[in-house]
Legacy VTK file of the C-alpha trace (Angstrom):
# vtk DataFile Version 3.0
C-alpha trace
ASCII
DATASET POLYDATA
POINTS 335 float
34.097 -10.145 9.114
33.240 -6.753 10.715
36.662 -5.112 12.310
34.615 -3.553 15.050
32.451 -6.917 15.656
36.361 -8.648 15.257
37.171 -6.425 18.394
33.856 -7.106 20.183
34.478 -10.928 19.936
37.827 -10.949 21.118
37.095 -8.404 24.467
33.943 -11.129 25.173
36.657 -14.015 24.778
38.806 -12.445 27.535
35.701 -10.626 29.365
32.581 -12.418 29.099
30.795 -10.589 31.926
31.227 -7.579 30.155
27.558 -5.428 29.567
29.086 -2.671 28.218
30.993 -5.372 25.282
28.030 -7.421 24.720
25.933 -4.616 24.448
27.910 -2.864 21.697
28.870 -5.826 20.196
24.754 -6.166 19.374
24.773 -2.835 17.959
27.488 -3.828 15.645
25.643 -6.998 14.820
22.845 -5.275 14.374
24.218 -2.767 12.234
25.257 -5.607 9.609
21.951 -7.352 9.641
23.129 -10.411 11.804
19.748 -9.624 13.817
19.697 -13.521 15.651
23.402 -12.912 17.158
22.570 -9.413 17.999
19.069 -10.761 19.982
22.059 -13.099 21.668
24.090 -10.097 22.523
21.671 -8.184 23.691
20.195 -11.193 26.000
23.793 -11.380 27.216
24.294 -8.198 28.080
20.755 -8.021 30.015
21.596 -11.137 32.078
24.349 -8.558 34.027
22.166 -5.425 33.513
18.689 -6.189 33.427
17.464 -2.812 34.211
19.197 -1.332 31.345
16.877 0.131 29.090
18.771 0.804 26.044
19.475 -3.040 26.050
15.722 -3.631 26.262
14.800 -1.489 23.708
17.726 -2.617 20.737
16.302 -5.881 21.551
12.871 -4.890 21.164
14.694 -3.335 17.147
16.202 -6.807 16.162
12.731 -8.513 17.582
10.908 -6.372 14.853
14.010 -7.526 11.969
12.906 -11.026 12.872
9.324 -10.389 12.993
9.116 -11.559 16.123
6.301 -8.505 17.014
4.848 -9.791 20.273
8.318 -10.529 21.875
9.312 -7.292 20.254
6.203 -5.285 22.315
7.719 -6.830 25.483
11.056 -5.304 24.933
9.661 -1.920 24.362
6.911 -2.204 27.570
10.312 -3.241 29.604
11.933 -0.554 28.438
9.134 2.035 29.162
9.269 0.434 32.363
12.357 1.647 33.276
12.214 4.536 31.501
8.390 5.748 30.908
9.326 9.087 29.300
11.375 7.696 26.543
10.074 9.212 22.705
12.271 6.532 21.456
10.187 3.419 23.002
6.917 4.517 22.905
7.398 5.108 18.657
8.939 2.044 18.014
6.213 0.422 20.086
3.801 1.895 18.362
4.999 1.429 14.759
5.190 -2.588 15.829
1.329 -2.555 16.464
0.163 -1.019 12.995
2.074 -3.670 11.238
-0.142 -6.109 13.756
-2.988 -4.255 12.638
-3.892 -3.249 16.765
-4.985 0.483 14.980
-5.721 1.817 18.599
-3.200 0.566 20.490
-0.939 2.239 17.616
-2.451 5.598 18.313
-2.177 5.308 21.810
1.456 4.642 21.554
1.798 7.186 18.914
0.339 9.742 21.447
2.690 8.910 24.335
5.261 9.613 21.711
4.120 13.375 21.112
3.305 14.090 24.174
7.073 13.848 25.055
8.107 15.243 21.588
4.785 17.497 19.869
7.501 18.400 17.316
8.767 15.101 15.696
7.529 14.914 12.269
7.568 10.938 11.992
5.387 10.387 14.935
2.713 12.626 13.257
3.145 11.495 9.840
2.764 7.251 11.039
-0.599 8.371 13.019
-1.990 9.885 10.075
-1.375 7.366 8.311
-3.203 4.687 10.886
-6.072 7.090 11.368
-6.448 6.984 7.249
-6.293 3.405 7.934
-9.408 3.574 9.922
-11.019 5.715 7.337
-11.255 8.214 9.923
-10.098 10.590 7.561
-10.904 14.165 8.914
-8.547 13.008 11.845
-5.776 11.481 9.244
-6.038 15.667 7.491
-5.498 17.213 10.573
-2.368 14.850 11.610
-0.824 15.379 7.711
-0.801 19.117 8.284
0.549 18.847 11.614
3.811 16.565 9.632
3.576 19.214 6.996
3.701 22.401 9.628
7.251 20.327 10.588
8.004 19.457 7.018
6.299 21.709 4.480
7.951 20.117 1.435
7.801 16.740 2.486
6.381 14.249 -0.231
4.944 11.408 1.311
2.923 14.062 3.531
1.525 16.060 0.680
0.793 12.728 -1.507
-0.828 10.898 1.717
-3.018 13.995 2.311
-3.809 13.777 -1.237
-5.170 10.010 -0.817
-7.030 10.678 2.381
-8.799 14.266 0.311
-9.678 11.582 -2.066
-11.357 9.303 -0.261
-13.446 11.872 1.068
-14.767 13.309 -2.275
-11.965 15.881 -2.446
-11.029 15.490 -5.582
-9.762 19.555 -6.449
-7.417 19.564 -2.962
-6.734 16.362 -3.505
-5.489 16.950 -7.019
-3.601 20.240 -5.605
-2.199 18.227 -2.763
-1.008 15.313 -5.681
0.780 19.359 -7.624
2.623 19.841 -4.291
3.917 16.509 -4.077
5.117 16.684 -7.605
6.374 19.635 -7.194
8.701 18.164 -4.690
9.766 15.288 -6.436
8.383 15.255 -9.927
9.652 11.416 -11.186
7.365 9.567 -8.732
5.047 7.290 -11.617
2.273 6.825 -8.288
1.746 10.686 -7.683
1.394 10.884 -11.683
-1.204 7.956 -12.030
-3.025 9.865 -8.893
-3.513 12.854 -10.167
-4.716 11.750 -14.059
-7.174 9.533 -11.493
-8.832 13.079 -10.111
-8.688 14.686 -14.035
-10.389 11.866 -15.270
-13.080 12.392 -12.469
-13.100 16.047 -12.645
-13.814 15.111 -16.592
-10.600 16.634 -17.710
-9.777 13.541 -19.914
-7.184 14.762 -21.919
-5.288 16.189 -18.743
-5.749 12.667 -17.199
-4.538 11.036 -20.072
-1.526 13.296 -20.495
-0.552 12.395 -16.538
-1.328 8.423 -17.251
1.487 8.813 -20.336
4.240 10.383 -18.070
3.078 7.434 -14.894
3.735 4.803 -17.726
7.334 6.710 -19.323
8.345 6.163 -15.836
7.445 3.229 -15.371
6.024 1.174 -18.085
5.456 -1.895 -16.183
2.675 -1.472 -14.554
-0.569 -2.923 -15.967
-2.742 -0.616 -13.596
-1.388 2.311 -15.370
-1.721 1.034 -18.966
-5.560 -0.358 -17.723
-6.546 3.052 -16.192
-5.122 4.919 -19.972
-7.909 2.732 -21.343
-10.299 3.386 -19.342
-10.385 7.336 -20.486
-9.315 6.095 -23.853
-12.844 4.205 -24.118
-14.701 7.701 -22.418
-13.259 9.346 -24.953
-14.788 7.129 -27.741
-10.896 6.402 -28.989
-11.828 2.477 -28.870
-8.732 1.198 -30.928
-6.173 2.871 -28.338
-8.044 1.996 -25.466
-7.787 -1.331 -27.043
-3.904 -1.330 -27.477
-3.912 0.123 -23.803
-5.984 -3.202 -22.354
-3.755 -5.443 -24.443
-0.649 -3.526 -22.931
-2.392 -4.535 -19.209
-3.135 -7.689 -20.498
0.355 -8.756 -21.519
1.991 -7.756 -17.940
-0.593 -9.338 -16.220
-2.754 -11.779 -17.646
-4.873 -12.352 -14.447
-6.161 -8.486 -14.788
-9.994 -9.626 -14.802
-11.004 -5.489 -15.640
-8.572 -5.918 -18.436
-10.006 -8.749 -20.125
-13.684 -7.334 -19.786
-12.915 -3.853 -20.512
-10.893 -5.388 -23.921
-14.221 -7.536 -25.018
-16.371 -4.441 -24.517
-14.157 -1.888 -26.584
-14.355 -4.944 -29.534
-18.203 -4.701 -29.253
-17.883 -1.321 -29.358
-15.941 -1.633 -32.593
-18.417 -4.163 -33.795
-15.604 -6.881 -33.764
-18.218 -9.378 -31.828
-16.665 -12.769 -33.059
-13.363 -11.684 -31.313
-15.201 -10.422 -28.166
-16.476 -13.836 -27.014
-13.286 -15.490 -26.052
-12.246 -12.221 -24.736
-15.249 -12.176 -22.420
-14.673 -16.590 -21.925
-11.102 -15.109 -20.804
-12.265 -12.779 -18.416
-14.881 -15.316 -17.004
-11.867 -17.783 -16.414
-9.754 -15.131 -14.148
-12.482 -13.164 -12.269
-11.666 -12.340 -8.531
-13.581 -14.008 -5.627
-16.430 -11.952 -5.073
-16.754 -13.753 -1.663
-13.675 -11.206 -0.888
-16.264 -8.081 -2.141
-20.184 -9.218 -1.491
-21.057 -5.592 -1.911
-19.725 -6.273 -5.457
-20.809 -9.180 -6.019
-23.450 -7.786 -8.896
-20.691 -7.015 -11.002
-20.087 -10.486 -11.939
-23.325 -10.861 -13.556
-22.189 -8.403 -16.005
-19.445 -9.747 -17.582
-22.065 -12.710 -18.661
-24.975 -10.415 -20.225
-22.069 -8.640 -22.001
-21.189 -12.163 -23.325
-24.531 -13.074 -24.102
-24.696 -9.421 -26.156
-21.931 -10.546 -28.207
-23.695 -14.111 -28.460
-26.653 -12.598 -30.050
-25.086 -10.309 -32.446
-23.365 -13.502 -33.818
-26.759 -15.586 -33.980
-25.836 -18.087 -31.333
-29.097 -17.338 -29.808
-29.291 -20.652 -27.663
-25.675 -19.935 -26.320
-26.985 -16.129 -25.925
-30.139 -17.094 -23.689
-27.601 -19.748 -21.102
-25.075 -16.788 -20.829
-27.853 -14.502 -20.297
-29.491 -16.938 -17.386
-26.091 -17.252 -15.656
-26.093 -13.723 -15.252
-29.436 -13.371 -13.975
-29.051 -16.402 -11.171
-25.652 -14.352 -10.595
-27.737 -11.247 -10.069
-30.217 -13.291 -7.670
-27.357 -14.367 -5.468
-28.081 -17.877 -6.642
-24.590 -18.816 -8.051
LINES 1 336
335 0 1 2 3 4 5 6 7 8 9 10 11 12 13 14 15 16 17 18 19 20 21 22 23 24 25 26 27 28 29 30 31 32 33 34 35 36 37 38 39 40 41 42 43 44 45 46 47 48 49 50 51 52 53 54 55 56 57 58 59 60 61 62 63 64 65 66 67 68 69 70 71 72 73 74 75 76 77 78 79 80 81 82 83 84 85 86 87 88 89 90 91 92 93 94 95 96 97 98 99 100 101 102 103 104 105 106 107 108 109 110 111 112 113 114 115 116 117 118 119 120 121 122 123 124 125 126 127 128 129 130 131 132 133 134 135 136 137 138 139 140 141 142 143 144 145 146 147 148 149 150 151 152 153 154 155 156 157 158 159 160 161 162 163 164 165 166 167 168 169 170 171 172 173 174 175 176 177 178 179 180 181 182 183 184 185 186 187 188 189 190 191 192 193 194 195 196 197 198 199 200 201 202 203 204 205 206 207 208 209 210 211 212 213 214 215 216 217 218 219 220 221 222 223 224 225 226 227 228 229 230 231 232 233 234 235 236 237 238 239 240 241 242 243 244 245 246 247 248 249 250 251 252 253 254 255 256 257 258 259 260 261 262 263 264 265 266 267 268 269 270 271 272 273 274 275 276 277 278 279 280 281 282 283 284 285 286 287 288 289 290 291 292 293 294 295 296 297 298 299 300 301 302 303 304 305 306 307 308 309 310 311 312 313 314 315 316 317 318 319 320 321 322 323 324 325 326 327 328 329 330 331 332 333 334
């Protein structure tokens, strides 16, 4: 057992109307991840000071451990009711309603924050990252640089304003924002896989492919990385490595549809038909929900005309003309 909780527990067996011992006896709690007999403490301490806000608001802390978020936002508004000028309150508040996905309630809250401290880097950098969030992206930019006017070589500020110039068609800033970050801390495998992403847009494939090769030395796990190598491997024409590259996908995750259908359209490409089809019958057997992405929902007729391709290059003509059908009541939005 903790010395200093030790000490706690044997002032409160002497002193059990102590605040000031149940209250530090939380923190200590608290401190060692024993969040349920810190909320105790804490309780205990506000049943002989229940205007205290410091109480209020460690409770509101080991509410959010718990993921207990609603009780955790009535800490934190009885706090700020005792103390409505508090930075402290106001940016835990606010951090507890993005994770409950209440975007402008978060802002809000993230607001009241800077308008009691305009300096504090975190405040700016978590509302960026809600307003990206909300896709309302020219707002998330303009909350980045104000993190990065605090912190200029702060990562996660330069890669998050990287994402955000991204989504809006940025793709040169974006790919200078992705340098910056690297330049900061150039081991991170995400930032790498980010920036061969823009190359490979901005039709630099050998740059991109060069960035997807250092993503996957440092960390070679990750079937995205290994997919997204294939991808400019089969631009490039360079079937039989984008092929290796799928497999690589493939074998750490064998649900990765775009794997599967990427791998039976490099063997067509290679004129290797026969093994295509169960490739293709593979990909058919994991394929997402489209229910999930009805805007995308076209894409799963493709898979099947692809199939019936490879069908027909094999002769199976009668096999050919069902795969082809599926695709086309797939297409209609009758399947």
């Amino acid at each position: 057992m903790n010395q200093t909780t030790t000490v706690y527990e044997k002032i409160l067996e002497c002193r059990p109307d102590s605040y000031g011992d149940w209250y530090h006896q939380g923190n200590a709690l608290q401190d060692m991840g024993r969040y349920q007999e810190a909320l105790y403490s804490y309780e205990q301490a506000l049943e002989y000071q229940p205007e205290d806000y410091w109480a209020w608001y460690q409770r509101g802390k080991v509410l959010e451990q718990l993921g207990c978020w609603e009780d955790a936002i009535g800490s934190y508004d009885k706090a700020l009711a005792i103390r409505p000028d508090d930075y402290w309150a106001w940016y835990e508040k606010a951090c507890v309603m993005r994770s409950l996905g209440r975007y402008v309630a978060a802002l809000a809250s993230y607001d009241q924050a800077l308008a009691i401290r305009p300096d504090d880097y975190w405040s700016w950098y978590r509302r960026a990252g809600v307003l990206q969030e909300c896709e309302r992206y020219s707002e998330a930019l303009a909350s980045y640089e104000k993190a990065l006017a605090i912190r200029p070589d702060d990562y996660w500020s330069w890669y998050r304003r990287g994402e955000t110039m991204q989504e809006i068609g940025g793709y040169e800033e974006a790919l200078t924002n992705y340098d910056q970050a690297l330049a900061i801390k150039p081991n991170h495998d995400a930032c790498w896989h980010k920036r061969g992403k823009m190359l490979d847009i901005l039709g630099e494939s050998e740059a991109a492919l060069d960035c997807f090769d250092r993503a996957i030395e440092l960390n070679p796990d990750n079937d995205v990385y290994w997919y997204d190598r294939g991808i400019v491997l089969d631009d490039m024409e360079r079937f039989e490595e984008a092929a290796t590259s799928y497999e690589q996908a493939i074998d750490l995750n064998p649900d990765n549809y775009w794997a599967w259908y990427q791998l039976g359209n490099v063997l067509v490409q290679l004129g290797s038909y026969e093994d295509a089809v169960p490739i293709y019958n593979k990909a058919i057997s994991c394929q997402p929900s489209w229910d999930f992405w009805p805007q995308l929902k076209h894409l799963g007729s493709w898979i099947w005309y692809d199939l019936a391709n490879a069908q027909s290059h094999l002769g199976r003509t009668i096999e050919a003309e069902i795969s082809f059908r599926r695709g086309n009541a797939i297409e209609a939005g009758n399947l």
